[in-house]
N, C-alpha and C positions, 0 to 999 in steps of 0.2 A: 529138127525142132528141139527147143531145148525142155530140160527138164522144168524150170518155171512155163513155160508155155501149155503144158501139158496138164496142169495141176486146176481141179474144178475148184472155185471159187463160189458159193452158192451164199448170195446173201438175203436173209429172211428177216424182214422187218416184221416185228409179233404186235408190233401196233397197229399192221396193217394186216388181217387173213386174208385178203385179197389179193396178196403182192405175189406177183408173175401171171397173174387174169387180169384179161380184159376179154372184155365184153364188145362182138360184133354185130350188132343188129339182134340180140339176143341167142347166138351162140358164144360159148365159152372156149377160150384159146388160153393156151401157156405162151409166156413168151418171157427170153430170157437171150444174153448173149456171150456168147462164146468168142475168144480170143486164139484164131489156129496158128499168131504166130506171134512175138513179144511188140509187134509193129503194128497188127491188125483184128480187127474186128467183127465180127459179123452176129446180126439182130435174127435171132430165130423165132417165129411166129409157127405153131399151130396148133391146127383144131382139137377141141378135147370133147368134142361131138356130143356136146350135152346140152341142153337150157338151163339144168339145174346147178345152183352155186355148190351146193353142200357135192355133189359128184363132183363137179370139176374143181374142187379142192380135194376131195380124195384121188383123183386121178392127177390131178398135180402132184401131192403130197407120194403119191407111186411112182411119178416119174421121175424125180428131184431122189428119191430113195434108191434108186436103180442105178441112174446118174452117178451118184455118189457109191455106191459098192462098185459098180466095174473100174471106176477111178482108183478107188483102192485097192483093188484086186491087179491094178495093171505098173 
């Protein structure tokens, strides 16, 4: 895999506080997609096991931060 491949790309529209939640029947999901190869794609979807908006933005906002340090650390 090459070094572009490997490199997180996280983009945060601040127009939107919602962007990477959606809402399933009133549970809250992350979803965001990853590229494991410069050719390919893949849609990650999941649970952030909440109802509530303001959590599943903090626990977004933890994943997306975790995300991004181990990408730099590696």
């Amino acid at each position: 895999m090459t070094h572009l491949a490997e490199q997180a790309g996280i983009r945060i529209t601040t127009d939107n506080p919602n962007h990477h939640l959606w809402n399933n029947h009133g549970t809250w999901f992350l979803h965001y997609t990853v590229h494991p190869t410069p050719f390919t794609k893949e849609r990650i979807r999941r649970s952030l096991g909440t109802k509530d908006l303001e959590t599943a933005r903090s626990r977004r906002d933890a994943f997306f931060s975790h995300f991004v340090r181990k990408q730099v650390a590696a």
